[in-house]
Chimera marker file (.cmm) of the C-alpha trace (Angstrom):
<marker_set name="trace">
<marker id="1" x="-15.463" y="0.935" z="-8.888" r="1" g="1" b="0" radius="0.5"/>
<marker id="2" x="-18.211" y="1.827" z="-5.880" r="1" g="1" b="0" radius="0.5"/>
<marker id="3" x="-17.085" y="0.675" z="-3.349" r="1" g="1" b="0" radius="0.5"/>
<marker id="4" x="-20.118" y="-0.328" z="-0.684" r="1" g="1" b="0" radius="0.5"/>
<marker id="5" x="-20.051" y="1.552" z="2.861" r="1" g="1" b="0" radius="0.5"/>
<marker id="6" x="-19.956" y="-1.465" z="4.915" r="1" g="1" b="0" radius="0.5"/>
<marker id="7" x="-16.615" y="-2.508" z="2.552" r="1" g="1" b="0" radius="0.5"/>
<marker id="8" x="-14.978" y="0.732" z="3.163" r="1" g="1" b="0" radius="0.5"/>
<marker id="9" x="-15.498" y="0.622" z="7.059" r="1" g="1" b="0" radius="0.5"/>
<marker id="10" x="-13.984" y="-2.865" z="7.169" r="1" g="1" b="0" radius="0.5"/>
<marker id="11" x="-10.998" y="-2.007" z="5.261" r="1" g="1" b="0" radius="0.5"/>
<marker id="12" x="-10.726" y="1.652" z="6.761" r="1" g="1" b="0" radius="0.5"/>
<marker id="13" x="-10.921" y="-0.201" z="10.318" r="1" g="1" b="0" radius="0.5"/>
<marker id="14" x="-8.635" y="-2.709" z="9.831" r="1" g="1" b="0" radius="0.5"/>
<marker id="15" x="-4.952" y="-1.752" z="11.196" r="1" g="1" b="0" radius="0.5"/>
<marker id="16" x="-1.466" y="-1.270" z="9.252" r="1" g="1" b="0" radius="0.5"/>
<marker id="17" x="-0.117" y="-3.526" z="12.095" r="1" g="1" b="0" radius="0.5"/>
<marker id="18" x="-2.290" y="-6.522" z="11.473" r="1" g="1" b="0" radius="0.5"/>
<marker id="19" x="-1.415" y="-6.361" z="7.405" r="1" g="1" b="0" radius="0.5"/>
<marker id="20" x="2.492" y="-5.458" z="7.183" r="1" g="1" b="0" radius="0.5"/>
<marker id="21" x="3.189" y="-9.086" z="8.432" r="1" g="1" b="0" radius="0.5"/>
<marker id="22" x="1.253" y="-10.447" z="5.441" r="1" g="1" b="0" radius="0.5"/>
<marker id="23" x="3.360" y="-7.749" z="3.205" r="1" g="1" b="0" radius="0.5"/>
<marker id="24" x="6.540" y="-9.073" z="4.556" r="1" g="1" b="0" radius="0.5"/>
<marker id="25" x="5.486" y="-12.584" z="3.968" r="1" g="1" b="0" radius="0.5"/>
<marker id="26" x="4.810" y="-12.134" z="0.722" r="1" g="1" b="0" radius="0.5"/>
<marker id="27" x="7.737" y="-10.466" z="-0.453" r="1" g="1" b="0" radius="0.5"/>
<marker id="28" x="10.524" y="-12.362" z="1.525" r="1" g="1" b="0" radius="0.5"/>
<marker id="29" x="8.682" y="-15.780" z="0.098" r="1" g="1" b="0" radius="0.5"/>
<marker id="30" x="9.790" y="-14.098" z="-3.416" r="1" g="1" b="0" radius="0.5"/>
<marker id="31" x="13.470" y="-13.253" z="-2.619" r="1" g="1" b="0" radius="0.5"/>
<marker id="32" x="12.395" y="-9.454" z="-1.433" r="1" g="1" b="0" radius="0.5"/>
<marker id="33" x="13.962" y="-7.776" z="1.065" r="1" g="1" b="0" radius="0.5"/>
<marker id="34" x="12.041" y="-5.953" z="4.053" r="1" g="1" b="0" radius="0.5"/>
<marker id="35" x="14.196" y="-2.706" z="3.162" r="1" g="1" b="0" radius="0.5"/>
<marker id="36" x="12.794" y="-3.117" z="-0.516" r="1" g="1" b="0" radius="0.5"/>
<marker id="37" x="9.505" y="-3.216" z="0.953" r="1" g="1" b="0" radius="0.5"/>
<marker id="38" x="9.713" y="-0.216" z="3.284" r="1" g="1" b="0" radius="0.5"/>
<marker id="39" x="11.391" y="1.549" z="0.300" r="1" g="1" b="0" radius="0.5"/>
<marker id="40" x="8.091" y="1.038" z="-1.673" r="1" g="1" b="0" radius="0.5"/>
<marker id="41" x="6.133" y="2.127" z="1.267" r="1" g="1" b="0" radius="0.5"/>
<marker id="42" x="8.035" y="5.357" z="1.981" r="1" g="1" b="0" radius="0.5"/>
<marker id="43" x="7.851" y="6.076" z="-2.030" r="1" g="1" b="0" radius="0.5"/>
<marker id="44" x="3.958" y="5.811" z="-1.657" r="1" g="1" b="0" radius="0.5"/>
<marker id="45" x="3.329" y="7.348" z="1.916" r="1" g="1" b="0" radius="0.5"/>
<marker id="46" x="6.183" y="9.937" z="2.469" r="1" g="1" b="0" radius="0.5"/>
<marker id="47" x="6.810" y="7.690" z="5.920" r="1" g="1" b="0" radius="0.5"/>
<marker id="48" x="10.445" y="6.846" z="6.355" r="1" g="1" b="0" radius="0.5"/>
<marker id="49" x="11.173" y="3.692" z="8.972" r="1" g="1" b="0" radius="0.5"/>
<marker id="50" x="10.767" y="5.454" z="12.246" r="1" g="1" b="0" radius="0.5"/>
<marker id="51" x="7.190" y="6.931" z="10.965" r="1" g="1" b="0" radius="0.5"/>
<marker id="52" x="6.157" y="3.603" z="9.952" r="1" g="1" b="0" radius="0.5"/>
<marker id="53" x="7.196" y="1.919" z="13.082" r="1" g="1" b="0" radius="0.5"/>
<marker id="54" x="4.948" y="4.082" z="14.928" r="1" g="1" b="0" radius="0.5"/>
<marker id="55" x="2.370" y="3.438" z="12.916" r="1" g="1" b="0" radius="0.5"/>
<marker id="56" x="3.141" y="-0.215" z="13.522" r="1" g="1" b="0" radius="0.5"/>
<marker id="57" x="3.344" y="0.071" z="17.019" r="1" g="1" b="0" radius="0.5"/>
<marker id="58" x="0.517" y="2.472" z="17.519" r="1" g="1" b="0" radius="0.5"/>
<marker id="59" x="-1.956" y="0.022" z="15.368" r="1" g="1" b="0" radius="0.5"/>
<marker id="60" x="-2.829" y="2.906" z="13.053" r="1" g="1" b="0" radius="0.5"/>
<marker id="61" x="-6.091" y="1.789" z="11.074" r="1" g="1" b="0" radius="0.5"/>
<marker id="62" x="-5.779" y="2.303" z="7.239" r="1" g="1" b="0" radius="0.5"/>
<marker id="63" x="-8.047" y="5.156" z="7.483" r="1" g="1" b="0" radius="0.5"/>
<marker id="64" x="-5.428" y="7.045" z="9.979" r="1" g="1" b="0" radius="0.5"/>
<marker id="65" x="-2.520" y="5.467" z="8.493" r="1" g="1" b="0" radius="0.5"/>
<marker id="66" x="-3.756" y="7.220" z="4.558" r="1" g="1" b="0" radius="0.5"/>
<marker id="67" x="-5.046" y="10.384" z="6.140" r="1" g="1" b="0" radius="0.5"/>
<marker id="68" x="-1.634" y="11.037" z="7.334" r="1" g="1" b="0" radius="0.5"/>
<marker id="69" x="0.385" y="9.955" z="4.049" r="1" g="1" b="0" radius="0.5"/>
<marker id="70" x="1.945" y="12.242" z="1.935" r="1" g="1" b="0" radius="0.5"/>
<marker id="71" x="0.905" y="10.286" z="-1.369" r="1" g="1" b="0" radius="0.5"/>
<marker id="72" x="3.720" y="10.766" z="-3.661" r="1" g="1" b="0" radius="0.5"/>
<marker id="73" x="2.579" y="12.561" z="-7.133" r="1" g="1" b="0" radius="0.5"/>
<marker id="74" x="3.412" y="10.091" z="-9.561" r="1" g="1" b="0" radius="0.5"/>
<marker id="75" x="0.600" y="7.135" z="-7.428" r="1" g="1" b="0" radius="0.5"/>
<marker id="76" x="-1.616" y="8.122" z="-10.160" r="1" g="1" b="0" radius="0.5"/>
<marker id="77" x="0.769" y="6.376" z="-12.398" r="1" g="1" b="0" radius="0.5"/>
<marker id="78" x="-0.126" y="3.290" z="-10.869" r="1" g="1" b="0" radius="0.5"/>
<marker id="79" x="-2.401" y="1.277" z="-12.745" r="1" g="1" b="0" radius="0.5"/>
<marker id="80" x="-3.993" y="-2.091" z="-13.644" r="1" g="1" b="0" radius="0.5"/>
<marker id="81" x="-6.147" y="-4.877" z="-11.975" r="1" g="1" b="0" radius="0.5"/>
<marker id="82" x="-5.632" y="-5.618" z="-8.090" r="1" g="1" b="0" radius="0.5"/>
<marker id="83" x="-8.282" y="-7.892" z="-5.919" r="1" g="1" b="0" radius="0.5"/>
<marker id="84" x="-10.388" y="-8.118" z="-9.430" r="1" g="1" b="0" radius="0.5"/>
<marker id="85" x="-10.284" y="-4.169" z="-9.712" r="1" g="1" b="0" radius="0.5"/>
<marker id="86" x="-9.078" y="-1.529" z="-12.096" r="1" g="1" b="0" radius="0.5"/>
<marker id="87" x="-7.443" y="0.791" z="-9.621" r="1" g="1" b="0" radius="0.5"/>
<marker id="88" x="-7.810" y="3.614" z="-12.130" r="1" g="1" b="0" radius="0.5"/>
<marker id="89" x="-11.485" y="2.953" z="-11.675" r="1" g="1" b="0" radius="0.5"/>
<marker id="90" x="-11.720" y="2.911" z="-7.597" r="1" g="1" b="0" radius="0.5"/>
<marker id="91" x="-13.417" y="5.948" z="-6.716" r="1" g="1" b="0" radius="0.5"/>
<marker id="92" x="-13.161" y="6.407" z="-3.328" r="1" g="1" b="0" radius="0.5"/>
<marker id="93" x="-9.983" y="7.806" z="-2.108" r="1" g="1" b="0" radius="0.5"/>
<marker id="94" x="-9.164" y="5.525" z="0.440" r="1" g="1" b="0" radius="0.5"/>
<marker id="95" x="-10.019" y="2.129" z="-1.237" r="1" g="1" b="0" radius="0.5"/>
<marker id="96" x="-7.840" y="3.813" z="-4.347" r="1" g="1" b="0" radius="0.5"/>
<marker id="97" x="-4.669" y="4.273" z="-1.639" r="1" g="1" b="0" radius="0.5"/>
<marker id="98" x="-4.598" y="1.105" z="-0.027" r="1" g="1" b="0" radius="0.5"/>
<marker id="99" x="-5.005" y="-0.723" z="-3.687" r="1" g="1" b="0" radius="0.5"/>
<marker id="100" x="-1.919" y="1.149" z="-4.954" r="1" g="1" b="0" radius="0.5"/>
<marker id="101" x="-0.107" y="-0.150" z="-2.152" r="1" g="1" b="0" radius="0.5"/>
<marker id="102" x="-1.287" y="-3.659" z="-3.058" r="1" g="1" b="0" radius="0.5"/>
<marker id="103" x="-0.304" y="-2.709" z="-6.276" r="1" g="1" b="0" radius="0.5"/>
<marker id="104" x="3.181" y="-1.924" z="-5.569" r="1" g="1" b="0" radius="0.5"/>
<marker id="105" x="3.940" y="-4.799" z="-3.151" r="1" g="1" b="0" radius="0.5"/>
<marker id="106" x="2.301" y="-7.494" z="-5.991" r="1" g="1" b="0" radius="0.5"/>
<marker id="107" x="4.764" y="-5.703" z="-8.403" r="1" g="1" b="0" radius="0.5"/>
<marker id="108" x="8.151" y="-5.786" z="-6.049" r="1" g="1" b="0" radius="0.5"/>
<marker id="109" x="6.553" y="-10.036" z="-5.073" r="1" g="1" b="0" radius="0.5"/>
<marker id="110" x="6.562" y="-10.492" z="-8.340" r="1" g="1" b="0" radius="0.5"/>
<marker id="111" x="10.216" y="-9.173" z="-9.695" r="1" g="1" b="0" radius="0.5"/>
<marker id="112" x="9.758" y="-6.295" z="-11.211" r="1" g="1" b="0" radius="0.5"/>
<marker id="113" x="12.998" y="-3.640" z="-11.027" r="1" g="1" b="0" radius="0.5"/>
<marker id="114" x="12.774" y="-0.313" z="-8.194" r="1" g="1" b="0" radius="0.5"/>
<marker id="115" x="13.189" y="1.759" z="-10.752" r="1" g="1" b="0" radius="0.5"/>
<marker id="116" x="9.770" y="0.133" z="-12.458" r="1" g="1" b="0" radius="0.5"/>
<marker id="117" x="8.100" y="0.000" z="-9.654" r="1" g="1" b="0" radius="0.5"/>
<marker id="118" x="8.603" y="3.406" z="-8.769" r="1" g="1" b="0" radius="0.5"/>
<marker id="119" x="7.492" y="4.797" z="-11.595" r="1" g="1" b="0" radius="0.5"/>
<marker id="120" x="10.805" y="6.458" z="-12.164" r="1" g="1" b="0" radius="0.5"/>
<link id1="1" id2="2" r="1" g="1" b="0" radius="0.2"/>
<link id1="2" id2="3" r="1" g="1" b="0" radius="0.2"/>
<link id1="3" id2="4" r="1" g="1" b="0" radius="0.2"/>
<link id1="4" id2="5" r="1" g="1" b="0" radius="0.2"/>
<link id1="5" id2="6" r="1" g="1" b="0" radius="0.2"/>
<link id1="6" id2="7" r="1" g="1" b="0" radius="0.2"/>
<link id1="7" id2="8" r="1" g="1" b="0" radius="0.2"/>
<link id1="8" id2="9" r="1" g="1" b="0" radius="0.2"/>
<link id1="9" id2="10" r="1" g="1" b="0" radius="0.2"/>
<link id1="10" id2="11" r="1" g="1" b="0" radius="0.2"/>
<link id1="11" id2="12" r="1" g="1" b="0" radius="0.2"/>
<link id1="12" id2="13" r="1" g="1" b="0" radius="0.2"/>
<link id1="13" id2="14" r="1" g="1" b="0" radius="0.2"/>
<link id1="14" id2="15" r="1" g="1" b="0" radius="0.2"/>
<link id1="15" id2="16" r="1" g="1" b="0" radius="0.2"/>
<link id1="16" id2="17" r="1" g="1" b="0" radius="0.2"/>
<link id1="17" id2="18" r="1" g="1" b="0" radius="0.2"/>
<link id1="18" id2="19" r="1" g="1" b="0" radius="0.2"/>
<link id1="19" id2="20" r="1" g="1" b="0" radius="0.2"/>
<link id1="20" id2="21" r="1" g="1" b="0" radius="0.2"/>
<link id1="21" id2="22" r="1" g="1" b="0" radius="0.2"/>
<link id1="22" id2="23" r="1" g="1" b="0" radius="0.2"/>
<link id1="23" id2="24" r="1" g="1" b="0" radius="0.2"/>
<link id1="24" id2="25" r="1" g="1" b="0" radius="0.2"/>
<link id1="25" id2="26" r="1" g="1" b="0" radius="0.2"/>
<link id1="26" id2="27" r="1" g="1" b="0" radius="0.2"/>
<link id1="27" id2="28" r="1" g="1" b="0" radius="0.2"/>
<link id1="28" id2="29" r="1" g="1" b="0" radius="0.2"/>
<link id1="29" id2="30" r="1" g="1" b="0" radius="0.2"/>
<link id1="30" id2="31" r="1" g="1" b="0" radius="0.2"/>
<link id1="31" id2="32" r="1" g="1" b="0" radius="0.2"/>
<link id1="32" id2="33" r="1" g="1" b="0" radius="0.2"/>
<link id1="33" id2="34" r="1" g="1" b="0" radius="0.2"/>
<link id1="34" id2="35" r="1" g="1" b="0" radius="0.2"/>
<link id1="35" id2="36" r="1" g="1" b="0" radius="0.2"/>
<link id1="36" id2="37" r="1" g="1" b="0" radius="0.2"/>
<link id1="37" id2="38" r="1" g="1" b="0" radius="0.2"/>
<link id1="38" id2="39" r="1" g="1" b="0" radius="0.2"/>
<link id1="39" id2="40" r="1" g="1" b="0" radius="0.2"/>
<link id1="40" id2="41" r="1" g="1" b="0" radius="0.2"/>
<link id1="41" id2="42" r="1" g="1" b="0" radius="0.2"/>
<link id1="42" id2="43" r="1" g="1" b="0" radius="0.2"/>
<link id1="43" id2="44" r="1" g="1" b="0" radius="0.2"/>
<link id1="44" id2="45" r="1" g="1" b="0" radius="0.2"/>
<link id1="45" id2="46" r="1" g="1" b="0" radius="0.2"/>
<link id1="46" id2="47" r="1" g="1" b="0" radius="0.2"/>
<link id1="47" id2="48" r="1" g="1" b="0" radius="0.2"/>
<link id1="48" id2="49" r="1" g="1" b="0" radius="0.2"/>
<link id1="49" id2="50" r="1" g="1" b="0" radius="0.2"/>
<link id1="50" id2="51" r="1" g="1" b="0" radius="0.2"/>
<link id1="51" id2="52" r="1" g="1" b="0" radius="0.2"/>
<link id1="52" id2="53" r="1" g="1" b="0" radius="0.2"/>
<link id1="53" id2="54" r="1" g="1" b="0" radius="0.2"/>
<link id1="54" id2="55" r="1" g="1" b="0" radius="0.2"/>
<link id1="55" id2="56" r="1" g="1" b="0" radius="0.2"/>
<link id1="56" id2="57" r="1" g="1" b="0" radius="0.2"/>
<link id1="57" id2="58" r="1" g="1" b="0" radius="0.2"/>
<link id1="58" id2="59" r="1" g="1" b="0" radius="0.2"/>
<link id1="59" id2="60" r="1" g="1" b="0" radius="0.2"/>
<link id1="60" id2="61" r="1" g="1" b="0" radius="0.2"/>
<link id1="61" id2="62" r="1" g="1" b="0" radius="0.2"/>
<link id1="62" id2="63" r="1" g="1" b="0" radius="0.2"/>
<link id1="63" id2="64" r="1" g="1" b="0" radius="0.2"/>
<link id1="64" id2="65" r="1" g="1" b="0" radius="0.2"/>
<link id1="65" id2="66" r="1" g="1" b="0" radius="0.2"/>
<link id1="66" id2="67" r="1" g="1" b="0" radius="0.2"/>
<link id1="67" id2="68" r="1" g="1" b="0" radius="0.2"/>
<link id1="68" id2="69" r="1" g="1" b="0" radius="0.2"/>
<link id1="69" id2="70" r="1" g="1" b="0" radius="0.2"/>
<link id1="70" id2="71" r="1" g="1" b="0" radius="0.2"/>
<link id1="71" id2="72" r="1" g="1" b="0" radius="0.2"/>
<link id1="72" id2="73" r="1" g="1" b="0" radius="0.2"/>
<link id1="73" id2="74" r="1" g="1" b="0" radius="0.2"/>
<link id1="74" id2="75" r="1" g="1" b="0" radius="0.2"/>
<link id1="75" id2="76" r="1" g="1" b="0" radius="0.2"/>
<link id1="76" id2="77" r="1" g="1" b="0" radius="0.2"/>
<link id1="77" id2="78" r="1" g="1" b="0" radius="0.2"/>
<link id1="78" id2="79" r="1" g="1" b="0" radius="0.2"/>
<link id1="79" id2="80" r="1" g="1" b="0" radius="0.2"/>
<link id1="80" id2="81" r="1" g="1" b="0" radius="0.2"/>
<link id1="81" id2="82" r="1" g="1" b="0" radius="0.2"/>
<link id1="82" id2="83" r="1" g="1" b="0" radius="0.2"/>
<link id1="83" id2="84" r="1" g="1" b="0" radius="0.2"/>
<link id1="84" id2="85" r="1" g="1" b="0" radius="0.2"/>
<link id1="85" id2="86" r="1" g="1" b="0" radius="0.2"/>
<link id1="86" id2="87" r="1" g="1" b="0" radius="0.2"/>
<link id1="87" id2="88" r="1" g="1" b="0" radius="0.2"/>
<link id1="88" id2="89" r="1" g="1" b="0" radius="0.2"/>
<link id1="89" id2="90" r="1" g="1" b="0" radius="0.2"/>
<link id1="90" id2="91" r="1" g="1" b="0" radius="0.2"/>
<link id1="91" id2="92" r="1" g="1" b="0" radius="0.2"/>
<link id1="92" id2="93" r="1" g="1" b="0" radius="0.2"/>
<link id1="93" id2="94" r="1" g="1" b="0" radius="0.2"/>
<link id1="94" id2="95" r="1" g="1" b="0" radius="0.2"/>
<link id1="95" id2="96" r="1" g="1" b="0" radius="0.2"/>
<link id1="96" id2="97" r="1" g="1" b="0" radius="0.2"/>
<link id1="97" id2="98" r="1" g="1" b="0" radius="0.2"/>
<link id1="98" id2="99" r="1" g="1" b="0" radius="0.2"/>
<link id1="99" id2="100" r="1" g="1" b="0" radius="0.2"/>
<link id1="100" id2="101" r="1" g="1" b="0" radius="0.2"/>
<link id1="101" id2="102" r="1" g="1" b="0" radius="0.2"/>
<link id1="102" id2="103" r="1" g="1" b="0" radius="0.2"/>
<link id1="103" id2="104" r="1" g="1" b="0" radius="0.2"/>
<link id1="104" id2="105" r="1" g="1" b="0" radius="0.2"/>
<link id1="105" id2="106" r="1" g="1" b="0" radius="0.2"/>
<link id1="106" id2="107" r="1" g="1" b="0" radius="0.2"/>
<link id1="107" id2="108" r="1" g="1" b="0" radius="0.2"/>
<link id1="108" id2="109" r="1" g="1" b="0" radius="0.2"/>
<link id1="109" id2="110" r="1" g="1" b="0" radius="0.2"/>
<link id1="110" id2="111" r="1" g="1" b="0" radius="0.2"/>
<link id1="111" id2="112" r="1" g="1" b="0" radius="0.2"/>
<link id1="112" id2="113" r="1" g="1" b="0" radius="0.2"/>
<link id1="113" id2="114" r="1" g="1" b="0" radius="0.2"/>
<link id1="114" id2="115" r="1" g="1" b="0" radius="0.2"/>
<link id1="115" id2="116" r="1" g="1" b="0" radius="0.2"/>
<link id1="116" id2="117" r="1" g="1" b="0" radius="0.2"/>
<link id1="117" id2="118" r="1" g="1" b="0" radius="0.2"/>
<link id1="118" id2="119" r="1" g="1" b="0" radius="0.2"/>
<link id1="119" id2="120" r="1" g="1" b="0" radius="0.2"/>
</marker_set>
């Protein structure tokens, strides 16, 4: 996927802080806990609860918020179609980070085990 410049400046602009409560939404709305949630965010990004409330709290944009991440190995593992995209195909490194966290938070919405989601 080519993603165009304009695209990736919106998305890289727009802040952790003004997402997560859409992430939260969606999960608790499917019987998910917010500790599942931040377990599938520390999995992807390396950052345990007090790193990601700073990020909250700071209003870290995506582009800050991935620059920082550890991305965890097995992310390449994560696969499939999110927002009408293969993520396997997303070129740019960014786009490909934030979609795999999509990824994983459409996978814990929709019931799928830790363990699965994971990729353990």
């Amino acid at each position: 996927m080519q993603t165009t410049d304009k695209h990736k400046e919106r998305i890289a602009k727009m802040t952790f802080a003004s997402v997560y409560p859409h992430y939260v939404t969606k999960i608790e709305r499917k019987g998910r806990t917010v500790e599942e949630l931040h377990q599938v965010i520390e999995w992807l990004t390396g950052f345990d609860e007090n790193k990601l409330q700073k990020h909250l709290d700071n209003k870290t944009t995506f582009e800050d918020f991935f620059n920082h991440a550890k991305i965890n190995p097995n992310a390449s593992k994560i696969t499939g179609v999110i927002c009408g995209y293969r993520i396997e195909e997303i070129e740019d490194r960014l786009i490909r980070e934030i979609r795999y966290m999509d990824k994983l938070i459409d996978e814990l919405a929709k019931g799928k085990k830790m363990d699965k989601i994971l990729r353990t």
